[in-house]
Each structure stands twice: as C-alpha cells, then as structure tokens.
C-alpha positions in Angstrom: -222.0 9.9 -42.8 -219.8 12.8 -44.0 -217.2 12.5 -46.5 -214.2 14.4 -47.3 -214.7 16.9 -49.8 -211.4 17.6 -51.8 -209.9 21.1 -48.8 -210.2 17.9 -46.4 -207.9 15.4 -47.8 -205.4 18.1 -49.2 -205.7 19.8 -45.6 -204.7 15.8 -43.7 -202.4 14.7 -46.6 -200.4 18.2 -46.2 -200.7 17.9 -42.3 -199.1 14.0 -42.9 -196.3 15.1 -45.0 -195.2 18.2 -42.7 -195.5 15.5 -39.5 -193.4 13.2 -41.7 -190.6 15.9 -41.8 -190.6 16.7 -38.3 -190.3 13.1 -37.1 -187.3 12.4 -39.2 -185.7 15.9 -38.0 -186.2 14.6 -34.4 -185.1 11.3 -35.0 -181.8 12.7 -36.4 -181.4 14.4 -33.5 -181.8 18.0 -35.2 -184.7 18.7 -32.5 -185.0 18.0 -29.4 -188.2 16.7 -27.7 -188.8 19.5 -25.8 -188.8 21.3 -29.7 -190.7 18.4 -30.6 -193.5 18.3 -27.5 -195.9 20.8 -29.3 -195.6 19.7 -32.8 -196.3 16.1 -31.6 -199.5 17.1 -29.8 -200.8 18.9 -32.9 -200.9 15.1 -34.1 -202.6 13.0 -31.1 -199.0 11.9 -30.4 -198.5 11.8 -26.7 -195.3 10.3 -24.9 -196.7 8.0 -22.3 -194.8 5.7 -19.1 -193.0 3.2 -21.9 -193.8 4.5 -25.4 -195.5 6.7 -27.8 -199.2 6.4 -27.5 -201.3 7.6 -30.8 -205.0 9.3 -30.1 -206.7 9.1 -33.6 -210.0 10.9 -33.5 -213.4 9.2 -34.6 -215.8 12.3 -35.1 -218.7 12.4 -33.0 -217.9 8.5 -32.9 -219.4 7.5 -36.4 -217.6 5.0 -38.5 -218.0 2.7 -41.5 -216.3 -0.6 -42.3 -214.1 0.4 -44.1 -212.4 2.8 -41.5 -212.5 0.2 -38.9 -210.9 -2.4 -41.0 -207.8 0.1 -41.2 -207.7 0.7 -37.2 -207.7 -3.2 -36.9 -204.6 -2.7 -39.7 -202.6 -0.1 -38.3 -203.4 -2.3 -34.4 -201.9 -5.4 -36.1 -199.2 -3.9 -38.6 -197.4 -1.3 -36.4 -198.8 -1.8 -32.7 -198.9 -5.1 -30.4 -202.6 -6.0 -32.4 -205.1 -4.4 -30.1 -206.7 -0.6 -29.7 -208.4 1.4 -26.7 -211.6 3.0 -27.1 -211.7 6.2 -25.2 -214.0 8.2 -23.1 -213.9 10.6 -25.9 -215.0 8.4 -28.5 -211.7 7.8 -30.1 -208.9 4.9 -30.5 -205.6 5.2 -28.5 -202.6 3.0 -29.8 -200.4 2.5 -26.8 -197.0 1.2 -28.5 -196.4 2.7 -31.9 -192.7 3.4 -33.1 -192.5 6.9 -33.8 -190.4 6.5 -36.8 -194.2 4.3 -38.4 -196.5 7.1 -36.9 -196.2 9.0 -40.6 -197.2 5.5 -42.2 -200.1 5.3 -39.6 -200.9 8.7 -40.8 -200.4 8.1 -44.5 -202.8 5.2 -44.1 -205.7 6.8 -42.0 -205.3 9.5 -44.7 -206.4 6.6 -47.5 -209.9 6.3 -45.2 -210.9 9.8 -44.6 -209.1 9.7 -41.0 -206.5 11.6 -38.7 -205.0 12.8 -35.6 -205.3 16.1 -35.5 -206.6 18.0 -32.3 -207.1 14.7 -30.4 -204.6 16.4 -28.0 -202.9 20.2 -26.8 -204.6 23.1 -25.9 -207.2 23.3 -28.4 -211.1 22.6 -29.6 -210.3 18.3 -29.0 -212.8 15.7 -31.0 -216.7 16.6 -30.5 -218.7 13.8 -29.4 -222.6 12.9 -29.8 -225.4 10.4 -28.7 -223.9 7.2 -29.2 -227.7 6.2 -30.5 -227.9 9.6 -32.9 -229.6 9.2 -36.2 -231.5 5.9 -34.9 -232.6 6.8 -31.5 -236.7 7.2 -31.2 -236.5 9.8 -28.7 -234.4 12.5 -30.6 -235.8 15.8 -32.1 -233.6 15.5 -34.8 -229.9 14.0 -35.8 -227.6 15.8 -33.7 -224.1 14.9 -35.9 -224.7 17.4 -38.6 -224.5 20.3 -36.1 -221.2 18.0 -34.5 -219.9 18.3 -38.0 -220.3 21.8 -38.5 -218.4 22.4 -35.3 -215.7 20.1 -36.4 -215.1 22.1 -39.5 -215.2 25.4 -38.1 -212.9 24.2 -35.0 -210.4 22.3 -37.2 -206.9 24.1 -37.1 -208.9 28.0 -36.2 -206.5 30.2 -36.4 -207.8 32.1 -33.1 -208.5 28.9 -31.1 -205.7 26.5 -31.8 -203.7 27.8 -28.7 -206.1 27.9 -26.6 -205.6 28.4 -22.0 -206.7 24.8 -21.6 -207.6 21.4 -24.3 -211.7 22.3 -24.6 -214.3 19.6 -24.8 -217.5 20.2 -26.8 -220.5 17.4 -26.6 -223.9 17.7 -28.3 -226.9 15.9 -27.6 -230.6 15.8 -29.2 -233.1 14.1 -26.8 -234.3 14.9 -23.3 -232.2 11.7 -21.8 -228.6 12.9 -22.3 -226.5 9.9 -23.5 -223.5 12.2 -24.4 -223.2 13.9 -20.9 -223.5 17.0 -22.4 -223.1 18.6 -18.8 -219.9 17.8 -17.9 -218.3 19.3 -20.6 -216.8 22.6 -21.1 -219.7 24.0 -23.9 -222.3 21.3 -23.7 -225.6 21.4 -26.4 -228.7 20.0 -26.5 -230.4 20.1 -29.7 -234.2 20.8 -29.3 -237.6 22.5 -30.7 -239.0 26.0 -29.5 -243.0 26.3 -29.4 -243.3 27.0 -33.2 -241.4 23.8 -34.2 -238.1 25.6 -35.1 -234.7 23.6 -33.9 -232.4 25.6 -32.1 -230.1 24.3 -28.9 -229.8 24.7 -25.5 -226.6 25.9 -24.6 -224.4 25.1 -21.2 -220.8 26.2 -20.5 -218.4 25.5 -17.9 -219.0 21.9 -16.8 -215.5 19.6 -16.2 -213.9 16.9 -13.9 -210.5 16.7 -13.0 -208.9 18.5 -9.9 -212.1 20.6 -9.9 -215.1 19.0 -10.8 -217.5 21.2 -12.0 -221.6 20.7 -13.6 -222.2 23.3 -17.0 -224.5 26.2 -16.4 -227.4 26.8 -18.7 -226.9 30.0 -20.8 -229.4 30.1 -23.5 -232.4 28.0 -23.2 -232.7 28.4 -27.1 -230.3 29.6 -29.8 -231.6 29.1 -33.1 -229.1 26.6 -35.3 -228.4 29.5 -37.6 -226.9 31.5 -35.0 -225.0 27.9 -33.9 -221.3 29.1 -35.0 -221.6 32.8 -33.7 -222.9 32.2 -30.5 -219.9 29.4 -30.3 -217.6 31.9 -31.2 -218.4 34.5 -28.8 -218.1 32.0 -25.8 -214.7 31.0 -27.1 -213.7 34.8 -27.4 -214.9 35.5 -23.9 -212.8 32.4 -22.7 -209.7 33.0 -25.0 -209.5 36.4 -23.4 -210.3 35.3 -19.9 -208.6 32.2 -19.2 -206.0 31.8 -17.1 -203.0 31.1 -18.4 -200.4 31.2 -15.8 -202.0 28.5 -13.8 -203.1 25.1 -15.6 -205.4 24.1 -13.0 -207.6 27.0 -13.2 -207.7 27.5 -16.7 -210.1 25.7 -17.5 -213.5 27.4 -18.6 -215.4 25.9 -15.8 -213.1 28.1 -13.7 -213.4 31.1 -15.1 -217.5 30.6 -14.8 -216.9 29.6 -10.6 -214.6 32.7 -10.4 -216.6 35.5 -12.9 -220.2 33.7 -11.9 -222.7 32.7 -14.9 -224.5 36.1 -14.9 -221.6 38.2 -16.0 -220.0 35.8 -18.4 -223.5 35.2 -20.0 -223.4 39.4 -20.1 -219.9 39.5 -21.4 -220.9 36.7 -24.0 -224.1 38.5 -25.2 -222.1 41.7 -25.8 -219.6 39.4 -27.8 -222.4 38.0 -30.1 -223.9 41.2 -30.6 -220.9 41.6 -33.3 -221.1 37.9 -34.3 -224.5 37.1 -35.0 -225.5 38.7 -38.1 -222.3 38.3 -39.9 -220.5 35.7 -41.9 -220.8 33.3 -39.7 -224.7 33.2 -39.7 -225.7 29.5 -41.1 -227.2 29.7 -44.3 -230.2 27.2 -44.6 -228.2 26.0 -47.5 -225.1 25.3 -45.8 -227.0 23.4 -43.2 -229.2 21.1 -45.9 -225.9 20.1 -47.6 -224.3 18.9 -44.3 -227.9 16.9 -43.3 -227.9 15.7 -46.1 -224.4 13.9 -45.7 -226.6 12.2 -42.6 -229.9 10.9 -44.2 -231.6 8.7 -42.2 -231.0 5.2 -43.7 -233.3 3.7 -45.8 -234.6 0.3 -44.0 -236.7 -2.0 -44.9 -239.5 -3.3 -43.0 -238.8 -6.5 -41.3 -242.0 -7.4 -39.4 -241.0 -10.7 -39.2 -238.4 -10.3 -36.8 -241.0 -10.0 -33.9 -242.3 -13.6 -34.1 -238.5 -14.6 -34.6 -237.2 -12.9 -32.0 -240.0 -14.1 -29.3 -239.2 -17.8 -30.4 -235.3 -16.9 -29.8 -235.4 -15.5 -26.6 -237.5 -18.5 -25.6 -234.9 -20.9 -26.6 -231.8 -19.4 -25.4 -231.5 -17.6 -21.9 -228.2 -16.1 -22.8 -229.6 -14.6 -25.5 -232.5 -13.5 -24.7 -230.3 -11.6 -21.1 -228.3 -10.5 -24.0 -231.4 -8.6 -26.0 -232.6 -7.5 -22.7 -229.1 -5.3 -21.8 -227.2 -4.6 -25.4 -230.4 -3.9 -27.4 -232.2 -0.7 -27.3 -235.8 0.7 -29.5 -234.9 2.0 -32.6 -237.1 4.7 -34.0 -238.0 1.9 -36.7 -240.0 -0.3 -34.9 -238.3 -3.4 -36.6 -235.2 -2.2 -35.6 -233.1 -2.5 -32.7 -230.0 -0.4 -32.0 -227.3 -3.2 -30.1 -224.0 -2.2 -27.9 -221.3 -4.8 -28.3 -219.5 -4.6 -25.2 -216.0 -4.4 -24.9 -216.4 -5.2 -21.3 -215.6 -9.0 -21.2 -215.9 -10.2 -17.6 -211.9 -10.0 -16.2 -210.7 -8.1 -19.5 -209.8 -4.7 -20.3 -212.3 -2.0 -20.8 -212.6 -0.8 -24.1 -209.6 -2.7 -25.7 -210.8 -4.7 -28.7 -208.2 -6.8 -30.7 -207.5 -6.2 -34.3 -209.2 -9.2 -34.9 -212.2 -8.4 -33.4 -212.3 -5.0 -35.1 -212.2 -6.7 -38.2 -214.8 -8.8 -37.1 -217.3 -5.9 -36.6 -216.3 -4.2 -39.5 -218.1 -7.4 -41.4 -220.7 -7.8 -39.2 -221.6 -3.9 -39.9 -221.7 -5.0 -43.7 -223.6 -7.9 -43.1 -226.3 -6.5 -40.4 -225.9 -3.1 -39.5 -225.8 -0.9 -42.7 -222.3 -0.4 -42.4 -222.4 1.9 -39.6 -220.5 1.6 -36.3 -220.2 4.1 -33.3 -217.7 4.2 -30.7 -219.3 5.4 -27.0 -218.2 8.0 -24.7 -218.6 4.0 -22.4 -215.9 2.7 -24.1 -218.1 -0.1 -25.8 -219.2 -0.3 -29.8 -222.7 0.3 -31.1 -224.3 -1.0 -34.3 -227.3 1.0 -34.8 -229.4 -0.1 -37.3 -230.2 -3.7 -37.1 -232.9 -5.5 -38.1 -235.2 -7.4 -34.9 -234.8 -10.9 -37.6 -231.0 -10.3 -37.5 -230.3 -10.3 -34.3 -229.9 -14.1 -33.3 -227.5 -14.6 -36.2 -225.6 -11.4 -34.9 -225.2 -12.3 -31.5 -223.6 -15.7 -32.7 -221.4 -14.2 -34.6 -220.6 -12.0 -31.5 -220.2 -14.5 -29.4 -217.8 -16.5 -31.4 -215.5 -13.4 -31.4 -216.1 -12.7 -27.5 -218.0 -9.4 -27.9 -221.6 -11.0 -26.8 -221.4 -10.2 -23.2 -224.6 -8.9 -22.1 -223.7 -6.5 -19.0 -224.5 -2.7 -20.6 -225.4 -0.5 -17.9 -224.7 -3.4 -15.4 -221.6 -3.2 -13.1 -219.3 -4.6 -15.1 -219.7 -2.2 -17.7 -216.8 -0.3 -16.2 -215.2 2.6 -17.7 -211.8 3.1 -16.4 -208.6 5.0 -17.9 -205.3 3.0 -18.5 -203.9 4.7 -15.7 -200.1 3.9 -14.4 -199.5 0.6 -16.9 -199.4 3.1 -19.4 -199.9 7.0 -18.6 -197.0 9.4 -17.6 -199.5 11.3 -15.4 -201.3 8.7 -13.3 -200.9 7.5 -9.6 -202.3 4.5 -9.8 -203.5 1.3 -11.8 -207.1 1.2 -13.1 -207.2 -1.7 -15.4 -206.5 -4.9 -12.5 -209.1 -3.1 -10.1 -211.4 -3.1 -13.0 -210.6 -6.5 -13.6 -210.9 -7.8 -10.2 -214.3 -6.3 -9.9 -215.3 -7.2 -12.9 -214.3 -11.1 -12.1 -216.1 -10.5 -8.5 -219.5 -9.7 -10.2 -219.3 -12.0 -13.0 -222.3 -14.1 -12.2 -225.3 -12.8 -14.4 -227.8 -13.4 -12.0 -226.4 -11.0 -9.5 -226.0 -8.7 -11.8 -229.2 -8.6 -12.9 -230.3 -8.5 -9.3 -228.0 -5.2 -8.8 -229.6 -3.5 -12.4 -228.1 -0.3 -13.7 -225.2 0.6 -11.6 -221.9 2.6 -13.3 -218.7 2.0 -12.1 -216.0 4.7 -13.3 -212.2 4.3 -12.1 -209.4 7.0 -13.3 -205.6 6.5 -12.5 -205.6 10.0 -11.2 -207.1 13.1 -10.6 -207.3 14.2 -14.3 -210.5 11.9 -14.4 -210.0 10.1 -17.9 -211.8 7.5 -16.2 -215.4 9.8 -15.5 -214.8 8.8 -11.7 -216.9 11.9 -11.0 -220.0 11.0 -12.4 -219.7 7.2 -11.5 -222.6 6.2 -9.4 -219.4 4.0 -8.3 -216.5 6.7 -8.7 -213.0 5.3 -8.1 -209.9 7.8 -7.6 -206.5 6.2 -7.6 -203.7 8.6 -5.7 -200.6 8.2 -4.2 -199.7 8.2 -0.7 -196.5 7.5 0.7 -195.4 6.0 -2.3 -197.9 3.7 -2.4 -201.2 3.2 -4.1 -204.6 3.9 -3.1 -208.0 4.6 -4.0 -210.7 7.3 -2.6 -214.2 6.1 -3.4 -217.5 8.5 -4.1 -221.1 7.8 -4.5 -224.0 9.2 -6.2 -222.4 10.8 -9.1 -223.9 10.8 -12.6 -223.4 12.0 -16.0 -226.7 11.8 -17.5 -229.7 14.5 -17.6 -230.1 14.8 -14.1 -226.2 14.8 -13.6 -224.7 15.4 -10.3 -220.5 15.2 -8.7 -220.2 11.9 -6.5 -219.1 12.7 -2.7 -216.2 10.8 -1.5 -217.3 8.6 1.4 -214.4 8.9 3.3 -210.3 7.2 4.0 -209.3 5.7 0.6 -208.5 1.7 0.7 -205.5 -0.3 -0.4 -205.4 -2.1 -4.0 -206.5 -5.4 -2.3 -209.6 -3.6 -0.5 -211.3 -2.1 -3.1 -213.5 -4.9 -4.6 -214.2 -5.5 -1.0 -215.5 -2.0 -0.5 -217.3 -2.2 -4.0 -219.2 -5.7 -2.6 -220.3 -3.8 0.9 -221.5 -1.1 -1.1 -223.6 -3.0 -3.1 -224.9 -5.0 -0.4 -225.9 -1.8 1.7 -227.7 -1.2 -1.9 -229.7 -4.4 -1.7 -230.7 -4.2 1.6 -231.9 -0.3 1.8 -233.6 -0.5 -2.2 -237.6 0.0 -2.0 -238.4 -3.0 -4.3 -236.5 -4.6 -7.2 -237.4 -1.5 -9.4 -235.1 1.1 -7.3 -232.1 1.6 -9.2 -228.5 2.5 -7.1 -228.8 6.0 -8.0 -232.2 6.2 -6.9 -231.4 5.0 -3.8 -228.4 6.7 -2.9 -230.3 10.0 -3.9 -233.2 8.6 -1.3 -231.2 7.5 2.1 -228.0 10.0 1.3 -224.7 8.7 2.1 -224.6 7.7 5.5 -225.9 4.3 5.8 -223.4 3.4 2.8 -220.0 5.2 5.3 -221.0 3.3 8.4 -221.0 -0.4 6.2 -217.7 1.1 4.9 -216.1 2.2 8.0 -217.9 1.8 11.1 -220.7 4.3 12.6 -218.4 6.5 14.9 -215.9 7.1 12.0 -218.6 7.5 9.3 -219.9 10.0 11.5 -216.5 11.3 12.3 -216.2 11.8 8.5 
C-alpha cells in the first residue's frame, strides 16, 4: 500500500497545526462558527444534531494494522469507544470534543492518516473495488490509478471550491463492486484490443434529490492521458456548474440540462490543450506508484482444500459462513473474507474499538496485514489462506464479527440519519434494526439469497436507498416520520434507480411492508436460482404494489 513520502507528512502535519490554531481561536470566542463553518469542513469536521462528528478518510479503503489500531485509539480515548464505517469507505466519529480534534489529528498524522477533503465542496475520498489487488476477475489493480487521483486532487488549487462536494470511484473488472456509475466521474479500468490498459470513463451519475445513472464518455482513454482527461471534465464542470442553486449543481445536472453530446464536445475541446502537456503520465511516474501496490507475495497453501472440506463438514455455521463472507481469490489457495459489521439487531457499519483492535491482529496473524473498508459498510481481509480460515472465523466469532449474511438481507446499509445528522428526517438505524431482527433466522435468509436493503434518513441518500433492490426513504410529513419505499434499484454493472411503489408507511409498518415484499418475491421467483433483482426486472412492479396496497390503489398509483 502507498506510503507517505516526506511533501505528504509536512503537507498533514502543517494542515494539523494551522487546524490547531483555528480551533483554539473559535474556542476563545475570537471567531464565530459561521467564520469557523468552512475552515472546519476543510478538516472532515462536521456539526451534526448533538455534537461534532469527525469524517477521517481511508483512501480507496486500504489499511494496515497499524492504522486501524489508532482508529480503535482515537474511538476509545476521545469518543464513546465505537466508529462508523461509511458508504464512502471512511470512519465517522460521532462525539468528539472539538477542543481533542487537533490531538485526533496529531495522532492520525503519526500513521500516515487525515481528514482532509472528507467533506465541502471539493474532489471528497476516491474509492475502489473493495476486492482490488486480490480479486481473480480484475485486469489489473485499480488503487494505483485511485492514488494518482488522490494526489493530484489533494488541496488543487483550481478544484478545492468547487459548485458541489464531487465523488470519484474506479473500478477494474467487468462486475462493478465500487458502483462506479452512480458517481459523479466513474472509471473502469480495462484493456483495448492490443493489450494496452486504459479506462472507460462515465460522468454525471448521483443520488440524492435527483437521482441520476453516469453516461459513458470515452469507451477507452489510455492511463497516460488519466490526469488530463480528468482535468478537462473538471474544467468543463467548474465553469458550468451551477452555483446559485445547490440542488442543481451537481455534475449529473449539468449533463441532464447540457445533454452528454455537447459536454463530451465541450470536454474534447478542453483536453485538446491538456493532453500532451505536463500532465501526460510518464510510464515512470506510473511504475513507482504500482510498485507501492505489488501484489503480495503468498505462499502456496494446498492444504487448505482438504482442511477446509473437513471444516465445513463439521460445522454448519461455518461452513454458511464460507459460503456468504468468502469469495475466490486470484490465488487459488486463497480466499478473500468480508467480516460483517452487520450483527443481526445491531448497527450497520459500527464496529467497537475493541473489535477494531481485534481485526487489526487478526490482519497480522492471517491476512498479510491488509484490511479494506467497503463502500457496504462491512470490513474485508483479502488475502487469506483456504487452511486459515477455520481458525479466523473463531476468532471472529469470539469478537461478534462472524455473522455470515453478505449480500443477504441483513446486510443493510443505512445512514445514521436523525439520532445523529443535522439534515435528516428520519431514523435509519431502529428500522434497520427491526428488519434486521425480523429476518434473523439463517435459513430464511438463505431461502431469500442476494437481496440489498439500503435505508437513508433523507433525501441526500447517504444510505444508497436508490440503488437498493430494497430502497428505503425516510421524510417528514406533518411532523411526523415516514418512509417511501422503491424497488428494483441497483448499484452494480447493470445499475438501474429503484421506482417508489407508492404512499410511504409509518415507522411501525415498514418491516411489515419489507416481509410482504419478500413474500410476493418467493411466490412469483422461477426456481430457487432467481435472485430478487431478477425477478423484479421479470414481472415489473405491479404484483409487488397490489401485495402492498391493494389492486385498485396499486393501479390507482
């Protein structure tokens, strides 16, 4: 994984000590927060419903023991000892003092780790495949090229007041795993004809008020021209963005309102300046970053096969976990394993400082000392031997982190929504919860397969509702809570915007709703190999509103 060179730690001490002053100047009372707002944001520091909340970034969600042993530090010395793994592969702390948020600072400093552009109008954390470097289906290691774009973005002097906060994902297999299209530049690392690598390139994809899938504009850039092409897209938007109107200054906007054609045109015309200049990627420059990302050097372990066989034979729980949290590896002994932090009735994606110490060892001990952080909200360790896995998944267990539901319905992604954020309508975590605890038997889930429930406090969509194949949408109405529900979205490779079904439900009707859309689901699927989405794409919507609401209203809606 990449390390600081010696501009990156004098860049994030400098930035520390310049925060440090402007914290005690607004403690004093010198500023005010109004004063205060922007410089905060320049430093993930966001003023939520009962406290500060800290968003420290986690680079294209790569980490090594080391770093996570600090997060479990900072979680346990100067917050209420837990984190929350975010949608954009980051941590949030929900209850620092702001008078410790220097010391948090100072500390993720010591580890190669920061804040900065984890919030405001700027180029915010770029995320990868969760499985990059270790997957068997990749062209190539997508997180060199995610680097690259981290250190040209970092602080740009022409993009760090930007119309709108702009999301960058990059992806390097045919199966996108980083949901490259709903973001507002989305890539997808690939080979042309002749072997060379080069990217796919989409623009303008986004949830929120107006969610919107990325158009394609280059089929194939070559990686050398990776920077310049960026650029010109962000020159285009810079220019053209709205920003007198916050809702429609998004990207994905301007591409509805200009159309793809003339953008793409007006993007070309950019890059015809760009392309052959300084910021052309020198093969050079390009080795040196790979070379930070070298595949890791394992060891066969052929033994692991016969192991693993006698395992799963002995124990049903975990052999149902190998079957969900385990994926191929592109070394055949090798297995790459999600730890869920999904627990059936808990919060998703909080994991207590405990528990992050806890698979900051267990990274040492089995997994190369190499953890990711999902754009799910769960923890991956990607490079574990097939003969380690049994002890693994009892040490998992023992720290509550062995619960085998990836991809299943409780694997929920949902936002904090209104226990914590300033913006939200309405509570995510106890729906989760209570669907969570209504589908906790593992043999119905197993019976429903791969289904994705996604639940966001409000329309901003931290929560992925979109592109839930289950989307749930808290709003207010009359002062009281309630939830709007769509079906058939996705954020994968064939991604697609969920349709609401119709009236929203109360707080106490939602799990309700979630168990008659399920069991429409069982009853309509063409054999036990028929996923949800398959099967909503197959029959539509219809037989799903009139099990919700009654044929005359379903048709009425």
């Amino acid at each position: 994984m990449y390390r600081y060179d010696e501009f990156d730690q004098a860049f994030v001490s400098a930035r520390v000590e310049q925060f440090r002053d402007q914290v005690e100047r607004r403690l004093s009372g010198e500023i005010s927060e109004d004063a205060f707002k922007p410089l905060r944001l320049m430093n993930g520091v966001y003023l939520q419903l009962h406290a500060y909340m800290l968003r420290v970034a986690v680079p294209y969600g790569t980490l090594n023991s080391r770093q996570m042993h600090k997060l479990a530090h900072i979680a346990r010395t100067y917050d209420r000892g837990y984190g929350h793994f975010t949608t954009r592969q980051n941590i949030q702390y929900n209850w620092p003092s702001l008078k410790d948020i220097p010391a948090i600072l100072e500390e993720l400093a010591e580890v190669e780790m920061h804040a900065i552009q984890t919030s405001g109008n700027c180029i915010r954390n770029v995320t990868a495949d969760h499985f990059a470097g270790a997957a068997a289906d990749e062209v190539a290691d997508p997180r060199p090229y995610a680097e690259i774009l981290r250190q040209w973005s970092s602080v740009h002097p022409e993009f760090s007041f930007l119309p709108r906060k702009f999301k960058i994902a990059v992806t390097a297999s045919e199966r996108d795993r980083a949901a490259i299209q709903v973001h507002d530049i989305g890539l997808q690392l690939k080979k042309d004809a002749e072997g060379r690598l080069g990217f796919a390139v989409w623009i303008g994809g986004g949830q929120g008020r107006t969610p919107i899938l990325a158009k394609k504009v280059k089929d194939f850039l070559p990686e050398a021209d990776l920077l310049s092409y960026i650029t010109a897209i962000m020159r285009v938007y810079n220019l053209h963005g709205r920003r007198d109107n916050k809702y429609k200054a998004r990207i994905k906007i301007l591409v509805h309102e200009t159309g793809v054609e003339q953008l793409s045109a007006e993007i070309e015309a950019e890059w015809a300046h760009l392309k052959d200049g300084e910021l052309k990627l020198p093969d050079a420059d390009i080795a040196a970053i790979n070379a930070y990302f070298a595949p890791k050097a394992l060891a066969p372990r052929a033994e692991g096969w016969g192991e693993l066989a006698a395992w799963k034979k002995s124990d049903p729980g975990f052999a149902a976990w190998v079957g969900r949290n385990v994926a191929p590896h592109r070394h055949p002994d090798y297995g790459m394993v999600t730890i869920s932090l999904k627990p059936i009735g808990g919060i998703p994606g909080d994991a207590t400082a405990d528990q992050m110490d806890a698979v900051a060892r267990l990274a040492v001990e089995f997994g190369h000392d190499e953890i990711r952080v999902t754009h799910e909200q769960n923890l991956v360790l990607p490079h574990v031997a097939l003969a380690d896995l049994e002890p693994l998944y009892r040490a998992l267990l023992a720290e509550g982190l062995a619960t085998a539901n990836a991809g299943l319905i409780t694997d929920i992604i949902a936002c904090p929504g209104l226990d914590y954020c300033a913006l939200a309508n309405a509570r995510s975590i106890p729906v989760a919860q209570d669907i969570s605890n209504r589908f906790a038997d593992p043999a119905r889930q197993a019976e429903i397969g791969d289904l994705k429930i996604k639940i966001s406090g409000c329309i901003n969509a931290c929560g992925h509702h979109h592109v839930g194949h289950i989307g749930i949408l808290g709003v207010e109405k009359k002062g009281a809570e309630l939830y709007q529900i769509s079906l058939g979205g996705s954020g994968d490779e064939n991604a697609s915007i969920g349709q609401i079904t119709g009236r929203g439900f109360e707080p106490d009707q939602v799990t309700d709703a979630v168990e008659t859309i399920v069991e429409t689901y069982l009853s309509q699927r063409k054999g036990l190999d028929e996923s949800f989405i398959d099967c909503y794409r197959r029959i539509g919507a219809d037989p799903f509103k009139a099990a919700l609401y009654g044929n005359d209203e379903a048709r009425a809606a």
